[in-house]
C-alpha positions, 0 to 999 in steps of 0.5 A, a space after each residue: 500500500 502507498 502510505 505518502 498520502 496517508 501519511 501527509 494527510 493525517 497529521 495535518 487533519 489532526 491539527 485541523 481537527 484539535 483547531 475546530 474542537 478547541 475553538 468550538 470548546 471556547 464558543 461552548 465553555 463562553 458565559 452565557 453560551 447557546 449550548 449552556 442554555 441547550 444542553 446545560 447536562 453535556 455543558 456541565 460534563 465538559 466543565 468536570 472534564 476539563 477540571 479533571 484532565 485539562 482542556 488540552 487533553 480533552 481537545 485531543 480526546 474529542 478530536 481523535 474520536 471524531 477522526 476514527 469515526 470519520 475514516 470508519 464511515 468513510 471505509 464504510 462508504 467505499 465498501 457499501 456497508 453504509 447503504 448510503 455514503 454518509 461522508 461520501 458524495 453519489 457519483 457526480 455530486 459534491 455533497 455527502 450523499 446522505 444529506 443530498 436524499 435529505 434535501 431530496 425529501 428522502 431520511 432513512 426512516 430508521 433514523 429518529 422521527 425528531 431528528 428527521 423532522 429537524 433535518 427537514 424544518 432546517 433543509 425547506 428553511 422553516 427553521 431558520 439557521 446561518 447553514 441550514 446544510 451544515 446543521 442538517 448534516 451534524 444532525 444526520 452524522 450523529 443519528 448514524 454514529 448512534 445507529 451503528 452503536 448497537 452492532 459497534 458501540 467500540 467504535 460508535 459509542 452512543 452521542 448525547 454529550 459533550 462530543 457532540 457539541 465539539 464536533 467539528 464546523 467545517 464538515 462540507 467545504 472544498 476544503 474540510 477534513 472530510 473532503 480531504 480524508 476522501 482524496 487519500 481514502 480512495 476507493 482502491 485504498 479502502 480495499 483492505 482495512 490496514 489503511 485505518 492502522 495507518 491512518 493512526 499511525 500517521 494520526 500520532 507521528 507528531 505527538 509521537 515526536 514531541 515524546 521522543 523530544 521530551 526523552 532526549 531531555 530525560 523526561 519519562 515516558 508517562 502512561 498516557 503517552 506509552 501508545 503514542 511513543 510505542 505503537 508502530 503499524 506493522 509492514 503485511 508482509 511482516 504479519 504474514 510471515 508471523 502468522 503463517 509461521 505460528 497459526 500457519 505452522 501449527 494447522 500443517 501439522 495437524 493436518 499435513 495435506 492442507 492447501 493451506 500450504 498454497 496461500 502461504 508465501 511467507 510460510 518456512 517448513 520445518 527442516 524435518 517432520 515434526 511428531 511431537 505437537 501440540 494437537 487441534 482437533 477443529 478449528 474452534 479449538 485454536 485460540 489466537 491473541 496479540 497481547 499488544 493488538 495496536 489496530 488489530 493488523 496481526 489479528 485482521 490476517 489471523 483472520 483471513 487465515 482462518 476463514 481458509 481453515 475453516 473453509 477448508 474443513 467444509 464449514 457454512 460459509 455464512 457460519 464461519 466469520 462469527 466462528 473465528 470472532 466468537 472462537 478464535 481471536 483475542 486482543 488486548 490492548 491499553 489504548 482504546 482509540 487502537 483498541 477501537 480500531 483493531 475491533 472495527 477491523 475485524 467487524 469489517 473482515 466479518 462484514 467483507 465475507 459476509 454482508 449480512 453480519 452487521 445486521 446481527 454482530 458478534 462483538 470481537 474479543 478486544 480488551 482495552 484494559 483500563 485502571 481499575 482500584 478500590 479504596 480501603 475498605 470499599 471491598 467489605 461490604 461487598 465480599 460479605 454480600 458475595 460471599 467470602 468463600 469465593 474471594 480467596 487471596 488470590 482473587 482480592 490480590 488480583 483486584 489490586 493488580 490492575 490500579 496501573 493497567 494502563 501503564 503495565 499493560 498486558 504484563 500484568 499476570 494475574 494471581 488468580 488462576 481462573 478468573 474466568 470462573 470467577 467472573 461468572 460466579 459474581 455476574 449471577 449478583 445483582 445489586 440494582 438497588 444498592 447504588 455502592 455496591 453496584 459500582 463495586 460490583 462493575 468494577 470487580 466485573 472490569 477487573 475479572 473481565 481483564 484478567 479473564 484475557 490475560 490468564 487464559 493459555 493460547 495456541 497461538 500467540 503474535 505481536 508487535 510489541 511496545 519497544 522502551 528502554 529502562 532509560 524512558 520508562 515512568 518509574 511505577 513501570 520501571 519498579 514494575 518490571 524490576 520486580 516481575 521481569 528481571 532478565 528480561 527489564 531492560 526493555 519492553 520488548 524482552 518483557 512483551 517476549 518473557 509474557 508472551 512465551 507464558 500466554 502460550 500453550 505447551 507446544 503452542 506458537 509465538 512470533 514476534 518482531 523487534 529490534 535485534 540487539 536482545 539477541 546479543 548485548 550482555 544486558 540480556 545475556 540472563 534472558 537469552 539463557 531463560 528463553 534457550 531453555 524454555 523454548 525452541 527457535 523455529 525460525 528467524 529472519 534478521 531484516 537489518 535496518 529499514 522496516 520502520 525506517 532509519 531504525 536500529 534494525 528489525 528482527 522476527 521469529 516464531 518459537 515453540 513454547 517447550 524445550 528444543 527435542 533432539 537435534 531439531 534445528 530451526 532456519 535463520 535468514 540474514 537479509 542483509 551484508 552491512 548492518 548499517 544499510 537501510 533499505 525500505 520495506 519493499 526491498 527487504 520484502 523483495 529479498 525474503 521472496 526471491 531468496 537471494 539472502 544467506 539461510 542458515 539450518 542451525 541448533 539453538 544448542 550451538 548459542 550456549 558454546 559462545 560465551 553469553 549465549 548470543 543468537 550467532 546463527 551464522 557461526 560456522 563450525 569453525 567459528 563456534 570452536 575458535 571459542 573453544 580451547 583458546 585463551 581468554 583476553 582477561 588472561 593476557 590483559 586487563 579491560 577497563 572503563 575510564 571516568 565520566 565526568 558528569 559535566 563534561 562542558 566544565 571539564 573537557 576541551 578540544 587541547 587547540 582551545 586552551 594555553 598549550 603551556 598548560 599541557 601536560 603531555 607524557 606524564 606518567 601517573 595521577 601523583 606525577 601529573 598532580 605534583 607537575 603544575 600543569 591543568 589539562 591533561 591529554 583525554 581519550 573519549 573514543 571518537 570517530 572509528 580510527 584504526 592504529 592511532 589518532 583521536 587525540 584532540 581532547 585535553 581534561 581539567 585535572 589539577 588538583 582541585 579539578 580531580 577532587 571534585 571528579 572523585 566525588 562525580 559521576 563514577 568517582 574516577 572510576 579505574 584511576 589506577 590505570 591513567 596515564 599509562 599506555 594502553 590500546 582503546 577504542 570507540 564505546 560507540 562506532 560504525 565499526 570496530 576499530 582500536 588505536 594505541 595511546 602512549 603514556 599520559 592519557 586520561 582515558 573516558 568511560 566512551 574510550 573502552 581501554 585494555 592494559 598489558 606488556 608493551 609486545 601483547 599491547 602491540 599483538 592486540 592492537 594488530 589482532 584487534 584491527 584484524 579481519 578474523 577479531 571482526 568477524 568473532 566479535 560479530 558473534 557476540 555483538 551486532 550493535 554500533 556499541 562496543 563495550 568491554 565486556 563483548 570485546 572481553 568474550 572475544 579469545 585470544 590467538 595461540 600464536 607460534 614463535 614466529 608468527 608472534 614475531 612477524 605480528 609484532 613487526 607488522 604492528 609495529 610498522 603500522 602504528 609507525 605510519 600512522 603516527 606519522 600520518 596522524 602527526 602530519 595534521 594541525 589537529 596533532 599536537 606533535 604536528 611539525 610542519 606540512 609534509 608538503 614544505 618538508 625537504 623531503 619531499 621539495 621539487 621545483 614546482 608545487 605541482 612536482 612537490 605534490 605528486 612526489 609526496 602523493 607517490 610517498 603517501 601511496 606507497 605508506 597506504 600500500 604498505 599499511 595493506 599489506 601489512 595489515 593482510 599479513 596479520 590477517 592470515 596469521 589470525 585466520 590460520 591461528 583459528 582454521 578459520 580459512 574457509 570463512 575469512 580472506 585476508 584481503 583488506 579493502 583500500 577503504 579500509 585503510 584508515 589513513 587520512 592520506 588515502 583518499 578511498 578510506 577519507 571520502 568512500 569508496 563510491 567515486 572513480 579513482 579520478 574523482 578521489 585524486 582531485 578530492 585529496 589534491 583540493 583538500 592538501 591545498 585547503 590544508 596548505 592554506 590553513 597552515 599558511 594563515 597559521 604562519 599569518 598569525 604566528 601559531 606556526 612558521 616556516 622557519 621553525 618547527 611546530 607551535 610557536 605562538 600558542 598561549 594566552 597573551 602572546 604577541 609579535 615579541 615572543 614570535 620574534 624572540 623564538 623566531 629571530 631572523 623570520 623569512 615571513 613575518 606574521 600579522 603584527 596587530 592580530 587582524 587579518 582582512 579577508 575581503 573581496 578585492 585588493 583593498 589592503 596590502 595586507 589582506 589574507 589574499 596578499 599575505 598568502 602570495 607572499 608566503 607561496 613566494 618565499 616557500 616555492 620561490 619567485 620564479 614559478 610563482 604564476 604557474 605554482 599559484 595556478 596549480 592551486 586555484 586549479 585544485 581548488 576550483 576557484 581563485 583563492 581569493 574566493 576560496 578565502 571569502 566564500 569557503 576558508 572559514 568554514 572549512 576552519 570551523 570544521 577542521 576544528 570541530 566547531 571550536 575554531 582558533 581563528 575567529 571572524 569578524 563580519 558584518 550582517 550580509 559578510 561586505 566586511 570580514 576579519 580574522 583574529 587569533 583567539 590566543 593574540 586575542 587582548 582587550 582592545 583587539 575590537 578597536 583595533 579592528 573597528 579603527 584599523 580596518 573596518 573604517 579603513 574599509 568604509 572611507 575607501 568605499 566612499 572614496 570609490 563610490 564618489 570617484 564613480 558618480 564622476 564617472 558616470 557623468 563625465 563626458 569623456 567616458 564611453 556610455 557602458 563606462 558610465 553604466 557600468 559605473 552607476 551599477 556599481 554605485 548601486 551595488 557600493 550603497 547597501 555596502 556602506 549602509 551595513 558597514 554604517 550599520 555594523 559599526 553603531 550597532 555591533 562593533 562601536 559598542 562592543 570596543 566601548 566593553 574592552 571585553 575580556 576572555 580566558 581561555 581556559 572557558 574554551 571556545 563555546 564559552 569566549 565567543 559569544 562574549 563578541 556575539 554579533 560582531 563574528 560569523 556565526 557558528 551553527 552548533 557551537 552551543 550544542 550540548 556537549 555529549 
């Protein structure tokens, strides 16, 4: 079904809906209002309403039942159930059919005879009325709501109140909900009933977002707001599978020549024939439920499968829909606009097979569970009057359980046993004339009716279940599952699969979909062991990322409740290859029907050889055994999780934004750093997916008064023992795993996962770890983006021999050695020298020559670091036998060095397009460096930092540099204009340096390479591109700021670290005024010439084009000046370094460009 419409359309009548009942409510709750002299009961009832639960909630309420009530007629317009479209027009007409008859003269006489006579009395004009059409049609819309009451009062509840008066005006316009809800509810759309579960999927999106919203500001989740945040309508081809993998599965066996078989596309046989099952005499005798039915999709298909079994066994067709109704389906549901839906659904697929239903309807077995308590007390006089041999412990206890129904759902299990029976023992009192106890009573009937679903055992039991971290739930459902789920708690969806195997009949089936990650992480490792042993895989499919959209991947299986028998082994499909490739559903759909994905016959015994009993489906012989017999990571080395600081924008800096003599790099324990002087220190907190070395772009506050306050924060400094020394670490969090070494003197982060041993283990697991062969184990035992210590844990350690042990040390050795000098290479890197292409390694006549002499150089590294890295890989994989599984080729995408282009921008572009991309960006990179060299942070004739503290001016660059061969920016301000307006611009200044770097003589060609690469002159490239180019090198906390105006006529950079008080006036005077008076001056040099005589005609119109273009300049610049800068030089503003960046730049605020995502929370 194409759902771009639907999904369009329902939020979009939601917003239309609440406007019309909120501005109806206003008009209704006015003093004095039509509707409190008319109908002062329904008033009143608005009035406790509103009091009790709030206008808001009272708005959406009303405006989502008018909405269901609206898409059910209209379903039912389309399908001919009404008789008449009551929402819908006759072919040709405009107007809903219904009251097009009415103006004809002609009202179903079922309708009330006072109703009739008012449509009539409004349509001939006897009643007098500002829209005689549209009262008339409000008047018919509820006498048919009423009408349909009777056989579906879930949908249709009986209309005599408040609804009533806040239903919507705008009923009959071009333009109206209705008129809308019909362009997308075709009549082709409304062949099957799922569109209603999307209708209201869509209908929720947008509260489902502000939910999600409020749990990024840890906001729980609250009962109201469960369904909203949870309900998700499943893709058919999904609830297919389910349900001929369960129901399906479970008639093959009793009756093994059905043709069931031949309708059932999504159906997977058993590998061998089955003996032991669970047996169905008839078809009445199977019971199917969905504990968590949302608008009844699983149970809508149950249906249709159903029908054929009992068609199949030679039943009267006519007997048939109120069979399955009566007999075999069950829902239960908390949300009653769901619940509502999921029992119209299945009124509808009665209906589709046989029209006459709805003439004398079996209501669906549909719970919509509701809070039900009882005061202290409330219960003595009624247990006296029942009797108290029937109220056992179990019964009273099972009275209180369901004061949170909404809130835990079908989770609940209740004490009683058979609360069935129960339930008809108490229905034979009657208390009509004791108003208390009657209200008891009905309350204890809710109750019994409640816990009548949920104690009953099905054949058959599928759902879509509600998926909710520990972190998002409200704390009674936390404490709740806690207490009665505690293997599976951590989410929703293992609680949902624990309740729903204990729903299920010996022998019986349950399917389910959900996300995958229970399958592996170490938080359900209990759960897995409770599932393995209590029931039997028959088959899985694992969908990968797309089914709900740019998802954590999607899962679904069907299991038997019992035991595994023998060495029965169930089918598991991957249909996927990278697990963070979203597809659609079609596609995946596509997929699982051509069978072109990896299948895989496995025994669920096989789970319990790798440790934490991950669901590895796809482990091979091999693999399972390379978790046998070899050592354990725990008995080489030594996993630990570093500190978290709790307020990470207090602690935390990029090392770029603080006063390099600050520090402390190379210290070798906390009493060696605390007893050093120095308040940062270097900080590992993962980082993007590196392999070997890097990610060292973080400095820590850890002076003592800093570490004092740490001790006591967040987890205390948690494995303080092991800062500072060296250590191989990777990313908590990563597209892939990928581990680096870090040398002595870092601080590692809880996000930095490090493991500690001797010098030649560390460098055998930096190589193992960044091998294919740790990948491919590693995958068995997480399939997530979170690599934790304790997977990696799980993981065992190669037996190598002597030789192989050396050449792995070697090899290691060599890599980490590239990519040290790679990392070290970049600006971003505190041991940064200079640019490899200035170095006299690498220096040819031209740049040109220069660049592709170090591109041969840096090719060669990449080339190098392959065939290291495939070295490694065979040694690992014939250390495991594992060569039947694994090659020990390494893509060239693969190799994680910034000076391979393949790895750097993908590996999606022709060799062409990755070459002109490193070329362009080994110029932006000669260019930073060069404004670096403007502003003194580097030179040309000095290696690595120079002018790198608070404070530092032209004297310490002078006093480090004493004879420069380019001299820097004397005043810290450096124009970067369009067009020769200083000398020494940042344009200027950069020719100047390629002069003195690459020699006057092959200045015009070597300055044409490099606006070649760029695609522009660098001019434009300084004005349009540098800065953000900047701000991204340096993650959002750039080093150099620019000044600029409004529409960016006027721009300057400054050093942060030259940065002084009168650095503004400087600016203002030097340049900014500069700048203007030059504009005017030009300016009144053209209005001269456009009227002298001695110019050509296009001199002169040329010349008054751009006196049009100078006079918006001069007016911003005018403007930048009074409003930004004059007043900000007035405030000598003054900033400390040690605030950073996102701190000290807003001190300038418009003065500079702005940032996008400097205040951003620090994660």
């Amino acid at each position: 079904m194409d759902t771009s419409k639907l999904k369009k359309f329902a939020p979009e009548a939601r917003r239309m809906l609440m406007g019309q009942v909120a501005s109806k409510m206003k008009s209704v709750l006015a003093e004095g209002s039509a509707a409190s002299r008319e109908n002062p009961q329904a008033v009143k009832e608005l009035r406790g309403q509103t009091a009790a639960h709030g206008e808001d909630q009272v708005i959406e309420q009303v405006a989502y039942t008018w909405f269901n009530r609206f898409s059910a007629l209209r379903f039912m317009d389309a399908n001919g159930y009404n008789g008449i479209g009551i929402v819908s027009p006759a072919e040709g007409q405009t107007r809903p059919e219904i009251l097009a008859e009415a103006a004809a003269g002609h009202i179903d006489e079922e309708i009330p005879s006072a109703i009739r006579q008012k449509v009539a009395a409004l349509l001939d004009g006897r009643t007098p009325s500002r829209d005689p059409q549209a009262e008339a049609y409000r008047f018919l819309l509820v006498a048919v709501c009423n009408q349909w009451h009777g056989a579906m009062p879930f949908m249709f509840e009986k209309i005599a109140d408040y609804t009533e008066l806040l239903m919507p005006e705008d009923l009959l316009s071009a333009d109206s909900v209705l008129a809308r809800m019909r362009e997308v509810m075709t009549q082709n759309a409304c062949k099957d009933v799922e569109i209603l579960g999307w209708l209201y999927q869509f209908y929720i999106s947008e509260k489902k977002d502000q939910v999600f919203a409020g749990l990024k500001k840890n906001q729980k989740i609250t009962p109201d707001n469960i369904p909203a945040a949870t309900q998700l309508f499943t893709p058919h081809w999904i609830v297919r599978y389910l349900v001929e993998n369960s129901l399906g599965r479970l008639w093959m066996l009793n009756r093994p020549g059905s043709r069931l078989l031949e309708q059932m596309d999504y159906y997977i046989a058993p590998e061998a024939p089955e003996e032991d099952f669970l047996r169905a005499s008839s078809p009445e005798a199977i019971k199917v439920c969905d504990p968590a039915c949302g608008s009844g999709h699983m149970l809508t298909y149950a249906f249709d499968l159903l029908y054929a079994i009992y068609e199949e066994e030679g039943y009267d067709p006519a007997e048939i829909p109120e069979k399955i109704l009566t007999h075999n389906l069950y829902g239960i549901e908390i949300d009653e606009r769901a619940g509502a839906l999921a029992a119209f659904a299945l009124a509808m697929k009665a209906a589709g097979r046989r029209k006459r239903f709805l003439r004398r309807p079996v209501q669906p077995n549909v719970c919509v569970l509701e809070n039900v308590a009882f005061k202290d007390g409330e219960l003595v006089d009624y247990i006296t009057e029942v009797g108290r041999d029937l109220f056992t412990s179990d019964l009273r206890e099972t009275l209180g359980q369901f004061s949170e129904a909404k809130n835990f759902g079908s989770l609940i299990v209740p004490k009683l046993k058979d609360a069935t029976e129960a339930a008809r023992v108490i229905a034979s009192n009657q208390f009509e004339s004791n108003l208390f106890l009657r209200d008891v009573h009905t309350r204890v009937q809710t109750v019994l009716r409640m816990a009548g679903y949920l104690t009953s055992r099905y054949h058959v039991v599928v759902a879509n279940p509600p998926y909710m971290g520990g972190k998002g739930m409200n704390g009674p459902l936390g404490d709740f599952v806690k207490l009665n789920y505690a293997d599976s708690k951590s989410d929703l969806m293992t609680c949902f699969m624990e309740r729903t195997w204990r729903l299920t009949i010996d022998k019986g089936y349950w399917g389910m979909l959900n996300i995958p990650s229970w399958m592996f992480i170490s938080s359900f490792k209990e759960f897995r062991k409770s599932l393995l042993l209590r029931n039997t895989f028959c088959s899985l499919l694992h969908l990968g990322r797309g089914i709900f959209g740019a998802d954590f991947g999607t899962v679904v299986f069907c299991l038997r409740r019992g035991p595994q028998m023998h060495s029965e082994r169930a089918f598991f499909g991957r249909l996927f290859k990278e697990s963070v490739s979203v597809r659609s559903p079609e596609k995946i759909q596509k997929i699982f029907l051509s069978k072109e994905f990896d299948g895989y016959f496995r025994s669920q015994a096989d789970f319990e050889k790798i440790p934490g009993n991950p669901i590895s489906y796809w482990a091979s012989v091999n693999a399972v055994a390379a978790f046998q017999g070899q050592p354990a990571l725990s008995e080489v080395s030594v996993k630990r999780l570093g500190l978290c600081t709790g307020d990470n924008e207090a602690f935390l800096r990029g090392w770029v934004e603080v006063d390099y003599k600050k520090i402390g790099l190379g210290r070798t324990s906390n009493e060696d750093f605390l007893t050093s002087g120095f308040s940062y220190a270097p900080h590992n907190k993962g980082g993007e997916s590196m392999r070997w070395y890097g990610n060292q772009d973080l400095v820590i506050k850890f002076d003592q008064a800093s570490y004092d306050v740490l001790a006591v924060s967040c987890n205390k400094l948690a494995s303080k023992g092991h800062y500072f020394r060296k250590c191989v670490s990777w990313s908590e969090i990563g597209h892939y795993f990928a581990v680096r070494y870090y040398p002595t003197g870092f601080v590692f982060n809880i996000k930095g996962p490090s493991v500690f041993a001797d010098d030649e283990t560390l460098l055998i697991l930096l190589s193992y770890f960044n091998s294919g062969t740790f990948k491919y184990l590693l995958g068995f035992v997480s399939q997530s983006m979170s690599f934790n210590g304790g997977d990696v844990e799980k993981v065992p350690f190669p037996t190598l021999s002597a030789d192989n042990r050396a050449e792995v040390l070697a090899n290691s050795a060599s890599c980490l050695a590239a990519a040290q000098d790679i990392y070290s290479s970049q600006e971003i890197s505190w041991d940064f020298k200079t640019l490899p292409l200035l170095s006299s390694e690498h220096r040819q006549p031209t740049l040109a020559e220069t660049y592709a002499h170090l591109r041969a150089h840096l090719g060669g590294m990449t080339d190098e670091m392959q065939r290291l890295e495939e070295a490694n890989n065979r040694i690992f994989i014939d250390a495991y036998g594992l060569q039947e599984e694994l090659t020990p080729e390494v893509p060239q995408e693969e190799i994680t060095l910034t000076c391979n282009p393949a790895y750097r921008y993908g590996n999606n572009k022709t060799a062409v397009e990755l070459e002109e991309l490193l070329l362009a960006d080994t110029m932006r990179e000669f260019l930073s460096y060069a404004v670096g060299c403007m502003f003194g942070r580097y030179s040309i004739d000095a290696p690595g930092l120079i002018l790198a503290n608070q404070g530092d001016g032209i004297e310490k660059y002078l006093a480090k540099v004493p004879n420069p061969t380019f001299t820097p920016d004397a005043d810290n301000v450096i124009p970067v204009l369009d067009g020769d307006w200083f000398a020494d611009d940042i344009t200027e200044r950069f020719r100047k340096l390629l002069r003195v770097t690459f020699g006057e003589e092959r200045f015009a060609e070597n300055l044409a390479f490099i606006d070649n690469a760029l695609g522009k002159d660098i001019r434009k490239y300084f004005t349009r591109d540098f800065y953000n180019d900047h701000v991204r090198r340096y993650k959002k906390r750039p080093v150099y700021w620019l000044f600029s105006s409004p529409r960016g006529t006027f721009n300057a950079l400054i050093y942060m670290h030259r940065y002084r008080p009168d650095t503004v006036s400087v600016v203002l005077n030097g340049y900014l005024r500069e700048y203007r008076t030059k504009l005017e001056a030009e300016r009144r040099n053209l209005e001269a010439l456009s009227i002298s005589l001695d110019a050509s005609q296009s001199e002169r119109t040329n010349a008054l084009k751009e006196i049009q273009r100078l006079g918006p300049m001069i007016d911003e610049l005018d403007e930048y000046e009074r409003e930004t800068l004059f007043p900000l030089a007035t405030q000598k503003i003054e900033i400390d370094l040690d605030d950073g960046v996102k701190a000290n730049y807003p001190k300038l605020g418009a003065a500079l460009k702005p940032i996008k995502g400097l205040a951003d929370a620090e994660e």
